[in-house]
N, C-alpha and C positions, 0 to 999 in steps of 0.2 A: 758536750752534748751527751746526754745518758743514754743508756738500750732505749727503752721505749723513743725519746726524741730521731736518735740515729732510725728505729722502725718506722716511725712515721715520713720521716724523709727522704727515706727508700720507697714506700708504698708511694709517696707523689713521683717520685721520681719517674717511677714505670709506667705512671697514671700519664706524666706528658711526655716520656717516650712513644708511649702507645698512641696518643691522641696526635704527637706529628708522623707518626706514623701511616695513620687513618689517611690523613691529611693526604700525605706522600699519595695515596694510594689513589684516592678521587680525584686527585688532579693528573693522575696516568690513567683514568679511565672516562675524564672529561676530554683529555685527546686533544686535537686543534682549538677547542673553547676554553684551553686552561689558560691563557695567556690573554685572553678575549672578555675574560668576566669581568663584569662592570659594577661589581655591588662593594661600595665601601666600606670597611671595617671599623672604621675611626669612629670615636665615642664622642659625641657633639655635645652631650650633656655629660656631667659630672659632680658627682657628691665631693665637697672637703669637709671630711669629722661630718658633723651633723647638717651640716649646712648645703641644702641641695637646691638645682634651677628648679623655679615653678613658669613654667613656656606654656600658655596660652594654645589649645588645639590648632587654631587657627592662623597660627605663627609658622612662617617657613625657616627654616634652620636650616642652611645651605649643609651637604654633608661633610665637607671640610673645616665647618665653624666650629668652634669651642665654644664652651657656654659651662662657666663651671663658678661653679659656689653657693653663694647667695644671689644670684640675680632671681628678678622678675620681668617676664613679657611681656607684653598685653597683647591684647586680640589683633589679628589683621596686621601685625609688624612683621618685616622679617629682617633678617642679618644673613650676612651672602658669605658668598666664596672667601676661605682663609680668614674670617673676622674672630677675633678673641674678646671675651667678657670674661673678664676675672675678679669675682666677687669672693675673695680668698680675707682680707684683712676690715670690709668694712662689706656695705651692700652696693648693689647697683640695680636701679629701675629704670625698666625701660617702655612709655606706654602704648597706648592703639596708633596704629596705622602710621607707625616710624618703621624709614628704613636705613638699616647701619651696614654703608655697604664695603665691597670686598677688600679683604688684607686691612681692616679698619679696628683699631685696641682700643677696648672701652679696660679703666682699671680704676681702681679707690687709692684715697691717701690717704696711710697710714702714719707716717711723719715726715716732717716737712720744716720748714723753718718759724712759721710761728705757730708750729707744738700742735694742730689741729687733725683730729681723726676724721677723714672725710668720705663719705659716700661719692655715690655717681649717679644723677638723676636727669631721666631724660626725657622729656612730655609726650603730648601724642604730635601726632603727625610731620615730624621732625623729620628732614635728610640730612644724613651725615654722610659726606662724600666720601671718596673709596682714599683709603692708607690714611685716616685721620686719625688724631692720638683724643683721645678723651680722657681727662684722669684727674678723678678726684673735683670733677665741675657739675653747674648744673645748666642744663639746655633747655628751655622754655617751650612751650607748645609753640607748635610753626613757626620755628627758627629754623634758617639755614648753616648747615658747618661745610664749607668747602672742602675736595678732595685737597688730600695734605696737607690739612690745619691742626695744629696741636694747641690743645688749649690746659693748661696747666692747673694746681691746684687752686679753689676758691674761686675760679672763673664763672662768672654768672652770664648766660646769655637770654635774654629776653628776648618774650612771644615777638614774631614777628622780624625778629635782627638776624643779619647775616653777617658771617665771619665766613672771610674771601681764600680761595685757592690756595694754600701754601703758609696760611699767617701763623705765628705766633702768638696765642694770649697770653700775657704775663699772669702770674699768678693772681688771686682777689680781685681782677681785672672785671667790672662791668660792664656790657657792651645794650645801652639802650635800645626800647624799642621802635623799628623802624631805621635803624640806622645801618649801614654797610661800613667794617672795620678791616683793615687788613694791611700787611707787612709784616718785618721780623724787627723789633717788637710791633705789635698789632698796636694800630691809631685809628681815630673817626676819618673817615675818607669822605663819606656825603649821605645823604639819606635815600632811603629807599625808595623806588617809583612803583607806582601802581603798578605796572605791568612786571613789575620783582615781586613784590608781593602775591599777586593772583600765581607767578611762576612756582612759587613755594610752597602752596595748597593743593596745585597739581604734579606738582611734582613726586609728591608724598602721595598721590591718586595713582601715579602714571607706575611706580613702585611698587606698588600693593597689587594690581593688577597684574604689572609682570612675575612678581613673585607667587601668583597663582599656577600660571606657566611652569614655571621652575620648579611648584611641586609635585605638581603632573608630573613632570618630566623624570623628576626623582623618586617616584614613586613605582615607576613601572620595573618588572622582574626583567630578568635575561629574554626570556624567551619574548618577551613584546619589545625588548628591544632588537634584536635580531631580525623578527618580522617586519622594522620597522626599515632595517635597511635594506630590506627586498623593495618594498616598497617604491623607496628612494631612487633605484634604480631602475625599477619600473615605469616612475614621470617622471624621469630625468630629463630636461629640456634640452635638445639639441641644438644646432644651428639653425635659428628661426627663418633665418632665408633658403635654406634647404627645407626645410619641412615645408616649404608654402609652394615649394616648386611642386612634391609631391602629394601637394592638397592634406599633409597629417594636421591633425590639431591634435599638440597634448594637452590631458588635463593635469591637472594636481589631484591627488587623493584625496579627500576631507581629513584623514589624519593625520595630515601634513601641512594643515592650513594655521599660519597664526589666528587667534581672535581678533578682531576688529577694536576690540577696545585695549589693548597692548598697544597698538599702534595709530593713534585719535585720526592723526593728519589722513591714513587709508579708507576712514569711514564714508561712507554714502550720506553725501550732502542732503538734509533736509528741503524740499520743495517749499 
């Protein structure tokens, strides 16, 4: 390293001495709330080389998800708590109103046994259940992937099909539409019923919805969280048979109310 290199590696040096030092200092004069802050640091999106996510405004991106390379989102999706997309050696698409939910790894193949460069392509309105392995497949509009399904390279699942709880797709593995596959290796089990079908449309509804919730909820600063646990305590419900001795009625706050439409079954029955 020459003078000037060694100078310059001295000036950073002091540059993030100084800045943990700042650090040191706002977290001894934020007091009892330093250990209390709730705002995460972690980088949800991520550029590799040239290749950066394009996410959709209206995309929720849990703040513990990773989302790094070439992906694409589309509108009204979101990807939850702990999920990975790593669009590092090929692409992956992901479109409207799909939800990829928690600790769930979407990834590309890059090689494989018969020699093929593979994306990762996933339609709209698609559930992919929570810890599932996606890689290097493609998922059809309104298919279901069950929590803990890994479906392998060249797996195609078509509109409509569900791959069950826990399965295995063998690699270039088809799974028709209309049809329910699942085990370790995944096989045709029976075909779909009406009432699996219509579950799978709202399901991907019931998803998008609560992912509105959760960006609320992610969105708010320190201090409207704080206030929120005053709140909390303030209609805190007691023991309902004591309060009816003393004639109280507590309410709930309205900012502490879920929506109605997160929860269908809560809704006020039409006359």
């Amino acid at each position: 390293m020459g003078t000037l290199g060694r100078a310059i590696y001295s000036v950073g040096f002091w540059i993030r001495e100084t800045g943990q030092a700042l650090d040191r200092l706002g977290c001894r004069l934020q007091g009892n709330y330093y250990f209390q802050e709730q705002l995460s640091r972690h980088r949800t999106l991520m550029n590799v080389f040239d290749k950066a996510p394009a996410v959709d405004k209206d995309t929720f991106v849990a703040p513990s998800a990773s989302i790094i390379g070439n992906v694409v989102v589309g509108r009204g999706s979101s990807i939850w708590y702990g999920c990975v997309l790593r669009g590092d050696a090929n692409s992956i698409s992901v479109g409207s109103g799909t939800n990829i939910q928690d600790n769930s790894l979407v990834h590309v193949a890059k090689s494989n046994l018969s020699g093929k460069v593979l994306p990762t392509i996933i339609g709209d309105n698609v559930t992919v259940g929570h810890s599932a392995v996606l890689h290097g497949c493609t998922v059809e509009d309104e298919a279901f992937v069950g929590a803990g399904a890994t479906l392998l390279d060249g797996v195609c699942v078509e509109k409509n099909a569900m791959v069950a709880a826990g399965a295995l797709v063998r690699q270039n593995t088809r799974i028709p539409c209309g049809e329910v596959w699942g085990g370790n290796p995944a096989t045709f089990l029976r075909k779909l019923t009406e009432e699996e079908k219509a579950f799978i449309s709202q399901s991907a509804l019931n998803y998008a919805n609560l992912a509105q919730v959760h960006a609320a909820e992610n969105a708010k600063g320190f201090d409207e969280i704080e206030f929120e646990k005053v709140l909390r305590k303030k209609f805190a419900r007691g023991d309902e048979e004591y309060d009816s001795m003393l004639g109280v009625v507590r309410e709930t706050s309205p900012e502490l109310i879920l929506p109605n439409n997160i929860m269908p079954d809560k809704m006020p029955k039409a006359a």
